[in-house]
C-alpha positions as protocol buffer text, in pm:
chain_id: "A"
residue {
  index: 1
  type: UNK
  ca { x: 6396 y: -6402 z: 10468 }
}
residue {
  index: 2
  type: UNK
  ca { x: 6707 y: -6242 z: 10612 }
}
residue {
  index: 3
  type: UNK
  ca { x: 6708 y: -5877 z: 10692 }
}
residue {
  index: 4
  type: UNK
  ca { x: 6891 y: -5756 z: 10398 }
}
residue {
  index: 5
  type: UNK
  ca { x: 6648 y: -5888 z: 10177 }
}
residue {
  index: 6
  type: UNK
  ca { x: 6352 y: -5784 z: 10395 }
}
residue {
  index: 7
  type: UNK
  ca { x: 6496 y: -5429 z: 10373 }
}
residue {
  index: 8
  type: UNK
  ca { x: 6509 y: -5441 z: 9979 }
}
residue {
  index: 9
  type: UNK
  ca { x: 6350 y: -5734 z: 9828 }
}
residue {
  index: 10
  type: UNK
  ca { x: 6469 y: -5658 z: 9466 }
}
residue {
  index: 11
  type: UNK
  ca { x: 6809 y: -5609 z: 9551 }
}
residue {
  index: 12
  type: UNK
  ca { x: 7055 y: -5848 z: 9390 }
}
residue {
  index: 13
  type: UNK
  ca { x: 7338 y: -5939 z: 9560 }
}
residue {
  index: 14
  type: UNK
  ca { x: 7574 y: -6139 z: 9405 }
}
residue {
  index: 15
  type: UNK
  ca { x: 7686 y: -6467 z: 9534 }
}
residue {
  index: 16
  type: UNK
  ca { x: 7965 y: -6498 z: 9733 }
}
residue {
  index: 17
  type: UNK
  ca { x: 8221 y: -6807 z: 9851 }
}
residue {
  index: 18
  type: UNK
  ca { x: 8210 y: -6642 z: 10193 }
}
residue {
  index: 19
  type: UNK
  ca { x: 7946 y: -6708 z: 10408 }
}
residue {
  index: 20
  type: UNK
  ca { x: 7831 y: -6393 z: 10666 }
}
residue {
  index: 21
  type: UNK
  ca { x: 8006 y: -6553 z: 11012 }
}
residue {
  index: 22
  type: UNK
  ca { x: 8297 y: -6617 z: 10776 }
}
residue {
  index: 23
  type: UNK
  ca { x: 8281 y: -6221 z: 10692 }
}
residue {
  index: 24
  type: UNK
  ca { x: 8217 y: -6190 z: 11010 }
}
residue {
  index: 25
  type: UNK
  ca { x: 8537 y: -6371 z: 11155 }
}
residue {
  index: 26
  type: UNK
  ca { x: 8795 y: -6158 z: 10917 }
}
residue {
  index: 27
  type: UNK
  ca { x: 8681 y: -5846 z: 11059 }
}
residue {
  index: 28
  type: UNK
  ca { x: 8693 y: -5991 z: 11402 }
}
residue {
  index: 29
  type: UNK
  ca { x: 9079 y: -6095 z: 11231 }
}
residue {
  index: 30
  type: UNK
  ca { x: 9154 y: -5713 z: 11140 }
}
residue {
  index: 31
  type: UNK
  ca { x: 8989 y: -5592 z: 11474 }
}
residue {
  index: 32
  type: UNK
  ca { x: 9248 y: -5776 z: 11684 }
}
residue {
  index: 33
  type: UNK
  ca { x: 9543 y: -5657 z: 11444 }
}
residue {
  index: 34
  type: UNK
  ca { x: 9408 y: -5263 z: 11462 }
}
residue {
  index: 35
  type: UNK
  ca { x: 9358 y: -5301 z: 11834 }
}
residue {
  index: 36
  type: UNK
  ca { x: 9709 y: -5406 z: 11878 }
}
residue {
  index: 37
  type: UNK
  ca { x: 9788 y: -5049 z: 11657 }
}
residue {
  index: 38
  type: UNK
  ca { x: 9622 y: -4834 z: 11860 }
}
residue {
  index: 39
  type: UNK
  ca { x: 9773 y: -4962 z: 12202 }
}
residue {
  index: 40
  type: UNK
  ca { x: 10075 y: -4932 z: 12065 }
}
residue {
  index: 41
  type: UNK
  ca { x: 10019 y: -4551 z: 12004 }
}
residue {
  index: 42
  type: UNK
  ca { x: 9871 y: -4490 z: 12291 }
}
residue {
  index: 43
  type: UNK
  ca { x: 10099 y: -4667 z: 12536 }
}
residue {
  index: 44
  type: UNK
  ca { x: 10402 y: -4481 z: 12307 }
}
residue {
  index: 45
  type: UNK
  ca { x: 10272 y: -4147 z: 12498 }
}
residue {
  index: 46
  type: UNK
  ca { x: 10477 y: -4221 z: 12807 }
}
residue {
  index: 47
  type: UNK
  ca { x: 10783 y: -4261 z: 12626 }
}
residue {
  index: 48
  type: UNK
  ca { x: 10820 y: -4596 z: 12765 }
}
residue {
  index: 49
  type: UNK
  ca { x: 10635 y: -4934 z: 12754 }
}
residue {
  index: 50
  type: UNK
  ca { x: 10599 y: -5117 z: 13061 }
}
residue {
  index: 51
  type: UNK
  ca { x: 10610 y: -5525 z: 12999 }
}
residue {
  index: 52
  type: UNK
  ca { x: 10280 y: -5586 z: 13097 }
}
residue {
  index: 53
  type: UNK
  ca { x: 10171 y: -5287 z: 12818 }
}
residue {
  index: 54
  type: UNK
  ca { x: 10320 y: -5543 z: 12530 }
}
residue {
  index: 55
  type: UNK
  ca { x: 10098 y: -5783 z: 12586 }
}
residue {
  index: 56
  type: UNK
  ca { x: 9825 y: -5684 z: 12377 }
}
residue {
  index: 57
  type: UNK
  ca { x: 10052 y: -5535 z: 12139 }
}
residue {
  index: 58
  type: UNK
  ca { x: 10183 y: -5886 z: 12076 }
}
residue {
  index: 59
  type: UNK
  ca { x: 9878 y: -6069 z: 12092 }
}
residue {
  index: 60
  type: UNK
  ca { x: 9696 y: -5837 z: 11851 }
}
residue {
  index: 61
  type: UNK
  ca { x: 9882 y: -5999 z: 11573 }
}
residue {
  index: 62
  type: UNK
  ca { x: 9909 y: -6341 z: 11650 }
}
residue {
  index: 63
  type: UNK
  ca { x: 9564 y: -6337 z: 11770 }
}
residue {
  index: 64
  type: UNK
  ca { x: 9481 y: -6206 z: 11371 }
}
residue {
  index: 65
  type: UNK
  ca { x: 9673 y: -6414 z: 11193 }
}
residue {
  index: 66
  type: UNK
  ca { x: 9490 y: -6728 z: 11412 }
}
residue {
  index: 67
  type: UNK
  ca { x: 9133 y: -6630 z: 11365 }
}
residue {
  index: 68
  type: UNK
  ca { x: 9217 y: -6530 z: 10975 }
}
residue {
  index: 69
  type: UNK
  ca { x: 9309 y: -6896 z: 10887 }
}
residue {
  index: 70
  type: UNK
  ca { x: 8989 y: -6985 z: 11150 }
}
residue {
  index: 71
  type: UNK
  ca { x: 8765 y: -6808 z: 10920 }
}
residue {
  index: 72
  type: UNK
  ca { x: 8884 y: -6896 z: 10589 }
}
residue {
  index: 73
  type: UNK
  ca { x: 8873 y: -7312 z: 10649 }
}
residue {
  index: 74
  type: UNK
  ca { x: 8568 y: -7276 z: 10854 }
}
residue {
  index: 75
  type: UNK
  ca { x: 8297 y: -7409 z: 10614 }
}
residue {
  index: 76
  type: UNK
  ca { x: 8537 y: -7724 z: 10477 }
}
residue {
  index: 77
  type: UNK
  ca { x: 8668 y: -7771 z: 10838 }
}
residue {
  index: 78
  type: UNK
  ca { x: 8487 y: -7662 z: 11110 }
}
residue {
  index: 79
  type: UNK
  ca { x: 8618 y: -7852 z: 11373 }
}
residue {
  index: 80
  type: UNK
  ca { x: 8962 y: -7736 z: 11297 }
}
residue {
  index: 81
  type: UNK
  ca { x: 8852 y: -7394 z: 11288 }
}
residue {
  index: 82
  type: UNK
  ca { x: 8654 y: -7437 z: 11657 }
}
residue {
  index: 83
  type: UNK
  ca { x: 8992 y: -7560 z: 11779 }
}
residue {
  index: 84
  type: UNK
  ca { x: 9183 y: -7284 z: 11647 }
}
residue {
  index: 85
  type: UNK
  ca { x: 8956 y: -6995 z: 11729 }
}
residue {
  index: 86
  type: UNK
  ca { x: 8818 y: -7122 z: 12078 }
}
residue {
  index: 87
  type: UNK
  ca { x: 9142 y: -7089 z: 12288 }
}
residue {
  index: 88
  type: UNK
  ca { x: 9241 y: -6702 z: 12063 }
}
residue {
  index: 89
  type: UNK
  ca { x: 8934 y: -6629 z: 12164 }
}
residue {
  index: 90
  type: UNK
  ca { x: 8947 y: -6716 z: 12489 }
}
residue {
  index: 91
  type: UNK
  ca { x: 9286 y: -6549 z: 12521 }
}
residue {
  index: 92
  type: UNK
  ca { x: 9136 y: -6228 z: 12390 }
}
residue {
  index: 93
  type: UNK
  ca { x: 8858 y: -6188 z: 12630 }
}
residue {
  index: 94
  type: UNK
  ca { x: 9128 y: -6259 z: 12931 }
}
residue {
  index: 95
  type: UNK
  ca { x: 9359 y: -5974 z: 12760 }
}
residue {
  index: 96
  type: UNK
  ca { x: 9027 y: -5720 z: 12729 }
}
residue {
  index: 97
  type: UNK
  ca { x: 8965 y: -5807 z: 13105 }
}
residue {
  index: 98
  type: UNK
  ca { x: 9312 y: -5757 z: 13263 }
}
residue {
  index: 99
  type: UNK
  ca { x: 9373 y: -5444 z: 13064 }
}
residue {
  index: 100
  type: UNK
  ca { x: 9058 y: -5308 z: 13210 }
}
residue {
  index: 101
  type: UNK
  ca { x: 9166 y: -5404 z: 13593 }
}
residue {
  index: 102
  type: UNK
  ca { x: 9455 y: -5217 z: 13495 }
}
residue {
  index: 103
  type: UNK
  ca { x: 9308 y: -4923 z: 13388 }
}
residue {
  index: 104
  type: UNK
  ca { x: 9088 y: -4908 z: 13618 }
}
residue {
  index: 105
  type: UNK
  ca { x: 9396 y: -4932 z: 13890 }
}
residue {
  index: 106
  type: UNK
  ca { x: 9510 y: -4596 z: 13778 }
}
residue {
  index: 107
  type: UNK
  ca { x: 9188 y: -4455 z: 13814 }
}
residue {
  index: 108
  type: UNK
  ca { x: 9181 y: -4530 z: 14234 }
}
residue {
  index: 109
  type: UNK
  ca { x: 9387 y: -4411 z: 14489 }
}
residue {
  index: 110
  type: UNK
  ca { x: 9347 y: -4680 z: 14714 }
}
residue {
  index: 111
  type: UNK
  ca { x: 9518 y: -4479 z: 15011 }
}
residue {
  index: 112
  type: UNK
  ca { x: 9341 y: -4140 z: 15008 }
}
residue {
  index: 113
  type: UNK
  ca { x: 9106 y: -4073 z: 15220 }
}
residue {
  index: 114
  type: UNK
  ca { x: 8761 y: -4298 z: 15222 }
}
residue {
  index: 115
  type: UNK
  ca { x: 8550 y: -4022 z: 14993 }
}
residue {
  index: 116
  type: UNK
  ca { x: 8845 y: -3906 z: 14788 }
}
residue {
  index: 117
  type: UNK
  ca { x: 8926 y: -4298 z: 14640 }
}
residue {
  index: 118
  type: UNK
  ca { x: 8749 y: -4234 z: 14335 }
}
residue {
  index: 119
  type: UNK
  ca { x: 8606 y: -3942 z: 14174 }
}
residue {
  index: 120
  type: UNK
  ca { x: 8449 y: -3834 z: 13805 }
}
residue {
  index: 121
  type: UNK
  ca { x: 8784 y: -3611 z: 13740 }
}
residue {
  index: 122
  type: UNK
  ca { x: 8974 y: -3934 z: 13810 }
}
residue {
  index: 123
  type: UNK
  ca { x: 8781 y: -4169 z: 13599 }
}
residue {
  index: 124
  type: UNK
  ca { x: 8857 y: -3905 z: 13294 }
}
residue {
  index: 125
  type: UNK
  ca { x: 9173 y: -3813 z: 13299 }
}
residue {
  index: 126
  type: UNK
  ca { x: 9259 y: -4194 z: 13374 }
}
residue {
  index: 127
  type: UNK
  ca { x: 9372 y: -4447 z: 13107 }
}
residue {
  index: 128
  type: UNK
  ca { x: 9055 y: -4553 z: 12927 }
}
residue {
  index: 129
  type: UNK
  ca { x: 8860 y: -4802 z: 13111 }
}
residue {
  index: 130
  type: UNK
  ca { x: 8667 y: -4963 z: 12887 }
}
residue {
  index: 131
  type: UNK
  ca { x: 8881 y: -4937 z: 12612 }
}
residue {
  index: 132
  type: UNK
  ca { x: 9069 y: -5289 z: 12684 }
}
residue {
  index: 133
  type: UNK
  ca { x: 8710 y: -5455 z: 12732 }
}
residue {
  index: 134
  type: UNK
  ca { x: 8737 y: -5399 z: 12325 }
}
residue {
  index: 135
  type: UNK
  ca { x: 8942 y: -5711 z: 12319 }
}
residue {
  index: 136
  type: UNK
  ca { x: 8686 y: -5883 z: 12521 }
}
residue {
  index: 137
  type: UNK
  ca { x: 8387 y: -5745 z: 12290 }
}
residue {
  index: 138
  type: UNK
  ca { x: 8593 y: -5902 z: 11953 }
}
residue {
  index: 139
  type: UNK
  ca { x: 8590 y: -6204 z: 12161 }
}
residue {
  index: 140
  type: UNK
  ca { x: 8199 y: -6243 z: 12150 }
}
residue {
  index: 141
  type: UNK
  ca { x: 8163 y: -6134 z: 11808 }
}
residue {
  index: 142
  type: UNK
  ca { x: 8460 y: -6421 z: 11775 }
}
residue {
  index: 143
  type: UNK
  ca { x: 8211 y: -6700 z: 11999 }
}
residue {
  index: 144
  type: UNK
  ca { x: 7903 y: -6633 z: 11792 }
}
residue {
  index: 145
  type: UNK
  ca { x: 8085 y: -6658 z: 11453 }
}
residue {
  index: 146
  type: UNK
  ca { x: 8228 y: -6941 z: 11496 }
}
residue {
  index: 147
  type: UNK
  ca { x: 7977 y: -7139 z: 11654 }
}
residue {
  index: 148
  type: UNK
  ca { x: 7726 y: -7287 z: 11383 }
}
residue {
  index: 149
  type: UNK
  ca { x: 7401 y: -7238 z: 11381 }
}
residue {
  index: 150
  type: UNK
  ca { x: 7168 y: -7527 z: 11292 }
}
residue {
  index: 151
  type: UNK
  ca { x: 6876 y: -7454 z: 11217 }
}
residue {
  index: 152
  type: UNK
  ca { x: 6917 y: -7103 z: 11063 }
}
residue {
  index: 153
  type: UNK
  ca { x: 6771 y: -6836 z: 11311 }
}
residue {
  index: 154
  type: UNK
  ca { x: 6697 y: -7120 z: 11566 }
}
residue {
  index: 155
  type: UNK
  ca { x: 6924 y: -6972 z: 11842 }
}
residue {
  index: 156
  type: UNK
  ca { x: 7046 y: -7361 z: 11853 }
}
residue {
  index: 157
  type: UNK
  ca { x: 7461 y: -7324 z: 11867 }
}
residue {
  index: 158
  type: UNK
  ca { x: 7706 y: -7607 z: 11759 }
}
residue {
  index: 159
  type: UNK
  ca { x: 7993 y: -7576 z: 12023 }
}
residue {
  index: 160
  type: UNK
  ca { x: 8160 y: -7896 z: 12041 }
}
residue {
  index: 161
  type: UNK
  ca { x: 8069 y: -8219 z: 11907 }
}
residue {
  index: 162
  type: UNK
  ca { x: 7716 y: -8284 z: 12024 }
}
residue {
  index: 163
  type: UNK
  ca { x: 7737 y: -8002 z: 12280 }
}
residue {
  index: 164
  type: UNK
  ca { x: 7446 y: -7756 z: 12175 }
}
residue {
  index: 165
  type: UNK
  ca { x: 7383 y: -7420 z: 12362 }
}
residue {
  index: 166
  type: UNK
  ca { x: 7044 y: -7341 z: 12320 }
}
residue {
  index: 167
  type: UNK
  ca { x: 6964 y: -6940 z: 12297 }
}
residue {
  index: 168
  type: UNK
  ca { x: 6652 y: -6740 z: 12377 }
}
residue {
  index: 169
  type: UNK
  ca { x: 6701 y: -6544 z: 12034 }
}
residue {
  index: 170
  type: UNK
  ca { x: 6858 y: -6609 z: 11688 }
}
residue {
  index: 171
  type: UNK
  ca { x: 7219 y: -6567 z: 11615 }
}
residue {
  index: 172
  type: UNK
  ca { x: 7155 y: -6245 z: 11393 }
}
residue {
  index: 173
  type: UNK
  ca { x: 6968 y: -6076 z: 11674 }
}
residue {
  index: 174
  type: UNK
  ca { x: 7237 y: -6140 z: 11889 }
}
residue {
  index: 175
  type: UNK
  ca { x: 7458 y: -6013 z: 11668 }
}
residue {
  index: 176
  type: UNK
  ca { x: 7269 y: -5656 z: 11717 }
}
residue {
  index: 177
  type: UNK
  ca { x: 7308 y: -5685 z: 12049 }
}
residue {
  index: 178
  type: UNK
  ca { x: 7646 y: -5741 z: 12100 }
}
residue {
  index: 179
  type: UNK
  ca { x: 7665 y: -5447 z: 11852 }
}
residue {
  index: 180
  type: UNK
  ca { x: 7468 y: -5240 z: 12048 }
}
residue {
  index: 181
  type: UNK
  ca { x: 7691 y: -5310 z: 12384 }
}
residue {
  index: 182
  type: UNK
  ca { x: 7998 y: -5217 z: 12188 }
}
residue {
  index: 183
  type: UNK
  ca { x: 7836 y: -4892 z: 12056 }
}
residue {
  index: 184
  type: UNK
  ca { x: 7751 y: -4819 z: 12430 }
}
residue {
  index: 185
  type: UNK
  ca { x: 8087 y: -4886 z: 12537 }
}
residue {
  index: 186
  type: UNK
  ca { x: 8185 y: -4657 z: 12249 }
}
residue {
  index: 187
  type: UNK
  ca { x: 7992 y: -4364 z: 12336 }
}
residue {
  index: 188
  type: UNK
  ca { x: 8082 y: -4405 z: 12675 }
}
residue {
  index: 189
  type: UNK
  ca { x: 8461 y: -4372 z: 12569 }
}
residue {
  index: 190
  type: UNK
  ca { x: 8382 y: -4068 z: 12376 }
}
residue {
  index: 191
  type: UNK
  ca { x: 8204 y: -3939 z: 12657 }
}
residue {
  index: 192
  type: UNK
  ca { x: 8456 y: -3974 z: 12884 }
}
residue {
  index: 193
  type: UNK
  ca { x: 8746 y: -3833 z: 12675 }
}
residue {
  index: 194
  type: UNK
  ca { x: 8541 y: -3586 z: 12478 }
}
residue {
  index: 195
  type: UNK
  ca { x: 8482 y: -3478 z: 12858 }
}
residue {
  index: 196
  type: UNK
  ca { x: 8853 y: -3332 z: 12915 }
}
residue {
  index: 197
  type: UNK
  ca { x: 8761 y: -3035 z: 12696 }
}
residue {
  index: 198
  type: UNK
  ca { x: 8418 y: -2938 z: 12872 }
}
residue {
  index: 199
  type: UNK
  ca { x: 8254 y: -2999 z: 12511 }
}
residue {
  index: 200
  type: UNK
  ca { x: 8380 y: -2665 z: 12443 }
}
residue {
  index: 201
  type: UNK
  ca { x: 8389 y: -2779 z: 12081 }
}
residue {
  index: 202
  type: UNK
  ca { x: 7963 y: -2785 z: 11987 }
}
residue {
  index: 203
  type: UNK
  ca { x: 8062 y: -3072 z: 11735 }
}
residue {
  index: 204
  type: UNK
  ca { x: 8171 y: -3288 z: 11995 }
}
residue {
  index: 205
  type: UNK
  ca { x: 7789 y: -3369 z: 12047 }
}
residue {
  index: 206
  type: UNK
  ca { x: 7739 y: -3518 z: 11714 }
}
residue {
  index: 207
  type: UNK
  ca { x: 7912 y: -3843 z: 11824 }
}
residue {
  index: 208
  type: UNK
  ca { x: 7744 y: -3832 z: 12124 }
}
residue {
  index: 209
  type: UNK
  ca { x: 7414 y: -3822 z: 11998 }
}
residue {
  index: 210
  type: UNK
  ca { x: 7541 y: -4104 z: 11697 }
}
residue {
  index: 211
  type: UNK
  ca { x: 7637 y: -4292 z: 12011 }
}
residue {
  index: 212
  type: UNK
  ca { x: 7308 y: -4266 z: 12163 }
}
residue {
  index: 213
  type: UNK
  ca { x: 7131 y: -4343 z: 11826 }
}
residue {
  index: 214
  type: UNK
  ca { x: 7305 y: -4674 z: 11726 }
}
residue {
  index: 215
  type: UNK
  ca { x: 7303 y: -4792 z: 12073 }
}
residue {
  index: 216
  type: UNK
  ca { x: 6922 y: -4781 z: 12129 }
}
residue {
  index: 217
  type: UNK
  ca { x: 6825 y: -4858 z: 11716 }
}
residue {
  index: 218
  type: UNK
  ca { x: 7073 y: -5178 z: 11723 }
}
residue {
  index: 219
  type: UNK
  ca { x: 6915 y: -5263 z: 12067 }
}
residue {
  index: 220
  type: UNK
  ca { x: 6574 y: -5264 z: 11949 }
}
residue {
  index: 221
  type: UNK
  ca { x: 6628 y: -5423 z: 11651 }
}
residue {
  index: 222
  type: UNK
  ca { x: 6791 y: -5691 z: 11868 }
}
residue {
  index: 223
  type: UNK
  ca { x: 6454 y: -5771 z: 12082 }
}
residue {
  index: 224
  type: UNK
  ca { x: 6236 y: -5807 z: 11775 }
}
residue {
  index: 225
  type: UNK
  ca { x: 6144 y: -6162 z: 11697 }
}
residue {
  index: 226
  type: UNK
  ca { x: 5991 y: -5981 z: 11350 }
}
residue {
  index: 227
  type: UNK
  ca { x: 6108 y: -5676 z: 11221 }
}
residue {
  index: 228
  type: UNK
  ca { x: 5944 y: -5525 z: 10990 }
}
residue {
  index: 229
  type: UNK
  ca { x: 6129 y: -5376 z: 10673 }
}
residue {
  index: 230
  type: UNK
  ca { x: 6105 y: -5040 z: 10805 }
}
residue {
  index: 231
  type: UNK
  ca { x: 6273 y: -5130 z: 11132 }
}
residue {
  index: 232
  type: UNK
  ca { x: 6566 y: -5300 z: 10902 }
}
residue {
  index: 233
  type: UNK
  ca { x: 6560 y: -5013 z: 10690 }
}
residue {
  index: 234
  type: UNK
  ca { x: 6626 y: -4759 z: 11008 }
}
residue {
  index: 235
  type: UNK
  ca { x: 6862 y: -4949 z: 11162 }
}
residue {
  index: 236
  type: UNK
  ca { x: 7075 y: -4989 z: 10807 }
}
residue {
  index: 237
  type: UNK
  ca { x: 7054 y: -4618 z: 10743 }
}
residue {
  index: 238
  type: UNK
  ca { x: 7158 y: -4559 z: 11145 }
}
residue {
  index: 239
  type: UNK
  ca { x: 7442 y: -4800 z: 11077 }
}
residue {
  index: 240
  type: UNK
  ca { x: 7535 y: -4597 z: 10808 }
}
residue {
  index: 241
  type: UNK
  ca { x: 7531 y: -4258 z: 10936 }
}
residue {
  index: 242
  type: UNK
  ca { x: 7711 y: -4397 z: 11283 }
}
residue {
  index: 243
  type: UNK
  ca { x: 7959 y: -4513 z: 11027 }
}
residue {
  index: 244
  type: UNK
  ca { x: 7983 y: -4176 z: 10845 }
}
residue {
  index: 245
  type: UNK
  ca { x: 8040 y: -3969 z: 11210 }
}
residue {
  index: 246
  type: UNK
  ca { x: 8333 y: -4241 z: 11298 }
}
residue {
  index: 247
  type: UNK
  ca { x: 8502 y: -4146 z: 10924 }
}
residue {
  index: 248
  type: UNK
  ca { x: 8422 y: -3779 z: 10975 }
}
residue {
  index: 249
  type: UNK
  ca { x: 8600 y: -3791 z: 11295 }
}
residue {
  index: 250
  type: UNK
  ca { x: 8930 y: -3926 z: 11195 }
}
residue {
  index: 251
  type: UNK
  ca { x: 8940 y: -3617 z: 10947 }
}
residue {
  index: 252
  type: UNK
  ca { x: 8877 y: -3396 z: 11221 }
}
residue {
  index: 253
  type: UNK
  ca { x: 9105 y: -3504 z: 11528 }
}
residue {
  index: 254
  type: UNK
  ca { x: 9379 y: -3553 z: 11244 }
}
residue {
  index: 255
  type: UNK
  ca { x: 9324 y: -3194 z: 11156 }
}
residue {
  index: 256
  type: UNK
  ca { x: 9357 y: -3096 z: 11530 }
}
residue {
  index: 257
  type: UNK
  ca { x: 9639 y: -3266 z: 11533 }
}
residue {
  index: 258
  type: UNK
  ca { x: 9847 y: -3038 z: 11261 }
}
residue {
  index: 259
  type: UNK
  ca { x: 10013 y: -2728 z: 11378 }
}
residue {
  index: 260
  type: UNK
  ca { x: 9824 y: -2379 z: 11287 }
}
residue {
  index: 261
  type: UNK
  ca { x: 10054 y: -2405 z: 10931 }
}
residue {
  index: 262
  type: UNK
  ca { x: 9941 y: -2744 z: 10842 }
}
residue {
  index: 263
  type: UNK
  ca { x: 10241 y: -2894 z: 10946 }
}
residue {
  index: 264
  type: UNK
  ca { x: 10261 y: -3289 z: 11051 }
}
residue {
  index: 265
  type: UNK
  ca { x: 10495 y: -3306 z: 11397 }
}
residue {
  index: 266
  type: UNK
  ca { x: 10465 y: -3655 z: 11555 }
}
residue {
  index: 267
  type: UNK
  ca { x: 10441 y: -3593 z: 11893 }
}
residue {
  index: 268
  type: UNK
  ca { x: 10117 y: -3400 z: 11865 }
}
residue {
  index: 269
  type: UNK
  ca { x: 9979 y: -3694 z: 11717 }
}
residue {
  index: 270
  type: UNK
  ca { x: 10097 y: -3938 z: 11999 }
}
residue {
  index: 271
  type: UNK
  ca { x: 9946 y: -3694 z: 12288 }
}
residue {
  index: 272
  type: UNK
  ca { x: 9676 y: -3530 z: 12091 }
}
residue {
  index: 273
  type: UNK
  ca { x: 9354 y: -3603 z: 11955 }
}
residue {
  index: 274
  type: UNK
  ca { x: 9338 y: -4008 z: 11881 }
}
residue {
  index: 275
  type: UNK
  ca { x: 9298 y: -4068 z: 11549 }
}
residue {
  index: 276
  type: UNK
  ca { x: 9186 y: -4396 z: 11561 }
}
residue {
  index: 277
  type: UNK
  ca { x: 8971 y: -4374 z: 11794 }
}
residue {
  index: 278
  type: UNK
  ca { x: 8655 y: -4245 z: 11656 }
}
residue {
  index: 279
  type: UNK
  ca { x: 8699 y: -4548 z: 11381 }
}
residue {
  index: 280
  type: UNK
  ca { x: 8581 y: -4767 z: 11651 }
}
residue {
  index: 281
  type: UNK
  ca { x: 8231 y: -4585 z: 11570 }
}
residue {
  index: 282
  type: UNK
  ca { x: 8252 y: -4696 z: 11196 }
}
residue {
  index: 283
  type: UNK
  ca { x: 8395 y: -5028 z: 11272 }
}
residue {
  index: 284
  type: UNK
  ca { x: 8117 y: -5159 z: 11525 }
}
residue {
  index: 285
  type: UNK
  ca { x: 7813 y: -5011 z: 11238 }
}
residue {
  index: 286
  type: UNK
  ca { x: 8030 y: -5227 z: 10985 }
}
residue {
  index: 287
  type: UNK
  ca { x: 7991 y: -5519 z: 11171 }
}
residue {
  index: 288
  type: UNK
  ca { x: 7679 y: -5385 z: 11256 }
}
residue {
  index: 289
  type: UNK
  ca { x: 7610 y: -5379 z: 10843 }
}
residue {
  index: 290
  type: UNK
  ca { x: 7769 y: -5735 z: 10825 }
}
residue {
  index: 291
  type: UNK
  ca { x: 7519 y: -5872 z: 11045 }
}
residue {
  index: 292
  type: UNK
  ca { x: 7193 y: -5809 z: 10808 }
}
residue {
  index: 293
  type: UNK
  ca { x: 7366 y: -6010 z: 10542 }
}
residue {
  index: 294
  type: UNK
  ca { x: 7198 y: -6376 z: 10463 }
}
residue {
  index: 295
  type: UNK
  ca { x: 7289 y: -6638 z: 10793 }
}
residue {
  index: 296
  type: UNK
  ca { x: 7285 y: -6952 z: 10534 }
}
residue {
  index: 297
  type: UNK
  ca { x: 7616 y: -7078 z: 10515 }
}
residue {
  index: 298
  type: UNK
  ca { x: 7764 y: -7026 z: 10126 }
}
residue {
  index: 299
  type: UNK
  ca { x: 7692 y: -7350 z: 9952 }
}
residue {
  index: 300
  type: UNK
  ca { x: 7385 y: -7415 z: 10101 }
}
């Protein structure tokens, strides 16, 4: 029984065409088009973009487009999928992993003196660090999606031909576990940038703790071989209320964005508060969501 229906065995879903990894690959689609939005803003803060700054900004949407046609043929033709969502996906963890060494360039100063080469103050007021690793995060939610899984919950992959990879736990558990590295990662973020005020804001915490909560509920779900519907029903209402923080704080760095009168200027928007950055909260619990939905391919 999949964890959906564990949670609430009388609930009636209706049947779908789409099966959950294909779900699961159009939000890994409109993940790669959103992160190429929100580099854009936030590289449009010098005033200029560098070359090597386009590059994810470019490969966002071709990267999108790619794994949206992956996901739609992959039950009729999964071998064309594989071959188109293998080297995008490839492409986006190599993006995630530059953009990181980049970031974390501007947060050394490889000639100062031995002790004074990195520093806390340094690390926060530097580009985000493990905000480009995002690409490389879609990239493993893109691997385990399109990979099949035969038997159901076996941990058994389908990579190429006759090539099996062979996992210590099912696909759906490691599905909670990737989403419980990308919530870390998240909360980290938020951490980090949330840090530039000195929490002087007492909301600030909320994400925090939400941070803290869907990392370690998603985790543990992750390393139970058999959860009970209780533990499904925790981690669906965590998912939930991670979801509901992320939503709740677009509304409030796009209120401390506006002027005291209420009044939209765009440059406050472009150096103040993110907005779309606490939707990376709501976006990893969707996924999160997605992931509790039945593993049999539609058809089946």
């Amino acid at each position: 029984m999949y964890h959906l229906a564990l949670a609430f065995p009388r609930l009636k879903l209706p049947k779908n065409r789409l099966s959950r990894d294909q779900f699961m690959m159009l939000m890994i689609a409109f993940n790669e088009l959103m992160l190429a939005v929100e580099i854009y803003v936030a590289h449009s803060t010098s005033g200029t973009i560098v070359p090597r700054e386009w590059i994810p900004i470019i490969f966002g949407p071709i990267a999108a487009f790619l794994l949206l046609v992956a996901g739609l043929i992959s039950l009729r033709h999964r071998n064309l999928a594989v071959q188109i969502a293998i080297p995008t996906l490839f492409v986006s963890l190599v993006v995630g992993l530059l953009g990181a060494y980049f970031h974390f360039s501007r947060a050394v100063i490889p000639f100062a003196p031995l002790g004074s080469r990195m520093s806390v103050p340094l690390f926060i007021w530097a580009p985000p660090i493990l905000a480009p690793l995002t690409f490389a995060l879609v990239a493993l939610f893109g691997f385990s999606a399109i990979w099949k899984e035969t038997p159901v919950d076996s941990g058994d992959l389908v990579l190429f031909g006759n090539i099996h990879l062979s996992l210590p736990f099912s696909k759906t558990r490691g599905y909670y576990l990737l989403v419980s590295l990308g919530l870390l990662a998240t909360l980290i973020s938020s951490v980090l940038d949330h840090a530039r005020t000195n929490y002087s804001n007492p909301w600030l915490w909320v994400p925090t703790a939400a941070g803290i909560l869907g990392t370690m509920v998603a985790f543990l779900l992750g390393l139970s071989e058999t959860p009970s519907s209780t533990d499904v029903r925790i981690y669906l209402g965590t998912m939930i209320l991670v979801i509901l923080v992320g939503i709740t704080g677009v509304v409030l760095h796009l209120l401390a964005n506006l002027t005291s009168e209420g009044v939209f200027i765009v440059e406050r928007f472009l150096r103040g508060a993110p907005i779309l950055a606490p939707l990376l909260y709501a976006d990893l619990a969707s996924i999160g969501l997605l992931a509790a939905l039945n593993p049999v391919e539609a058809g089946r």
